[in-house]
N, C-alpha and C positions, 0 to 999 in steps of 0.2 A: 145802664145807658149803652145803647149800641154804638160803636165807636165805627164811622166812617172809612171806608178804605180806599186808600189814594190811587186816583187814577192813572196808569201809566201811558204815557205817550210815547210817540215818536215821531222824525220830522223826515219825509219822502224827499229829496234834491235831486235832480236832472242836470248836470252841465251839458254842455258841447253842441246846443242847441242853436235855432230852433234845425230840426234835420225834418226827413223824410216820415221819418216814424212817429211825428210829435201829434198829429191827428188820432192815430192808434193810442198811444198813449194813453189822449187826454178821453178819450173812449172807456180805457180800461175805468182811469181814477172815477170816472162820470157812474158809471154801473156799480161801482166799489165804496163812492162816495167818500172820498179820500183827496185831502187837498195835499198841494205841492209846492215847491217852490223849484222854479227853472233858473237858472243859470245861464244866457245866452252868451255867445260870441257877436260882436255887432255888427261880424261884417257877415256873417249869415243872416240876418235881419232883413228883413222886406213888408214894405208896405203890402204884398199879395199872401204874405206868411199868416198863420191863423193865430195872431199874438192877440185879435180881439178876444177869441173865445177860451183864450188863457186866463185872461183877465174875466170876464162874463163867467167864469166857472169856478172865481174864488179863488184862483192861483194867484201864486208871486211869481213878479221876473227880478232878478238880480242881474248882474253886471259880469262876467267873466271873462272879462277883458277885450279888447279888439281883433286881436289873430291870436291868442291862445300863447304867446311869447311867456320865456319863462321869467318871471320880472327880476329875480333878484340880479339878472345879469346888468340891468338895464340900470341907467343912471337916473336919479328922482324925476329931470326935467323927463327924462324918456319915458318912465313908468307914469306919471300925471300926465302926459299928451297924450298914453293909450288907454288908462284909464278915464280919464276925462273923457274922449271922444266917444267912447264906449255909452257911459251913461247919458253922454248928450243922442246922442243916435238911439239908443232905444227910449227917452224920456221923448223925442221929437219922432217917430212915428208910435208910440203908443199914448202919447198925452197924461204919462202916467211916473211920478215920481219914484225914481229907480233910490229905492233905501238899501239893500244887499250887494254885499260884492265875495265874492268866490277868486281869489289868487291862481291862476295857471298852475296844474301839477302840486296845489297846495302849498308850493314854493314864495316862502317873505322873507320881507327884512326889514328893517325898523324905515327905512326909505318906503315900502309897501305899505305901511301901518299909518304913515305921516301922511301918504298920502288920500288912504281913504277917509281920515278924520278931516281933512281938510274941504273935501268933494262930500262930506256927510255922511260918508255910505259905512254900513255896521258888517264886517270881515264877518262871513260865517264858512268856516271847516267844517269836518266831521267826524266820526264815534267808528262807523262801521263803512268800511268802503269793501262796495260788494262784489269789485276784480271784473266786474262785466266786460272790459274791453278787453282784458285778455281771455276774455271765455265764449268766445266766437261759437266754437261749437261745443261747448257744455252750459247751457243754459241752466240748468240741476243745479251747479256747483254754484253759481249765484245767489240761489237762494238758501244753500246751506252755510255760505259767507256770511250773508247777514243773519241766519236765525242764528249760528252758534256763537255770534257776540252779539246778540239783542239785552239791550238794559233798557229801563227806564230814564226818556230824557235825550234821548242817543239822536244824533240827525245823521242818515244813511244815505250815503253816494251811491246814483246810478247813473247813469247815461241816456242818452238816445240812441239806443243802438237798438238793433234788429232784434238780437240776444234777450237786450232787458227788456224788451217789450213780450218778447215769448215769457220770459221769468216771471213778468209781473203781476199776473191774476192770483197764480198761487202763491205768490211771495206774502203779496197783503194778506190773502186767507189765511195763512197762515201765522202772519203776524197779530190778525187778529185772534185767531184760536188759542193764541199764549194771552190774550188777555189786554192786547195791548193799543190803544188807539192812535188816530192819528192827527195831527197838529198841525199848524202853520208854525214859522217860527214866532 
């Protein structure tokens, strides 16, 4: 009996969106065939933003909060008014049930936790964060970030930035070249 061998995945994230670059982006994943899940701030949000063709392309949007504040400063009522607002602002111009939330700077607290079980939404971190915003100008080093801690299962932080967008064609070719696919969460 030939015994089957398990498939490895991984999971693409975007925070600090939607920016400037999120067209490029959604270009590279489109060619790449490679689904996503973004991460927006809500107050960069706009009805003229291309959050249709995020969604028409099989992406996720999550939730990361309203202006990017670090939450655990903030007291529950304050962390649920920018939480909450967040997911109501992107659920009311995209018509689309916001289920993910992404914490500012990865930063929680049992007040952070309380509140996304409360508002519905499933806290997703991550395995391999790929330094892209401090790597302005070594877009290389990005992609050597994530290959040399890729596991199977692993859900990998990038950005919108200038940087990971240059990174990102050969990042996936190469992630795919270890054998390893890509997933939604």
């Amino acid at each position: 009996m030939v015994k089957k061998e398990k498939v490895k995945t991984v999971v693409l994230t975007f925070d600090d969106g939607p920016s400037k670059v999120l067209l490029d982006i959604l270009d590279v994943l489109w060619h790449q065939n490679v689904p996503a899940v973004f991460f927006w701030q809500s107050r960069l949000l706009y009805d003229q933003r291309p959050w249709q063709r995020v969604l028409d392309e099989g992406h996720d949007i999550g939730t990361h909060s309203r202006k990017h504040l670090n939450l655990t400063k903030l007291s529950y009522k304050e962390q649920f008014q920018d939480i909450a607002s967040s997911k109501s602002k992107i659920e009311q111009i995209t018509k689309h049930k916001i289920k993910y939330f992404r914490p500012p700077f990865g930063q929680f607290n049992e007040d952070t936790m309380a509140v996304a079980k409360t508002l519905g939404l499933t806290p997703v971190m991550w395995r391999i964060s790929s330094m892209d915003w401090e790597l302005k100008d070594n877009p290389q080093k990005i992609i050597t970030n994530v290959l040399e801690h890729l596991e199977d299962g692993a859900i990998i932080l990038l950005h919108e930035l200038k940087q990971t967008l240059e990174a990102l064609p050969e990042l996936i070719t190469e992630i795919k070249a270890k054998g390893f696919h890509f997933r939604k969460i």
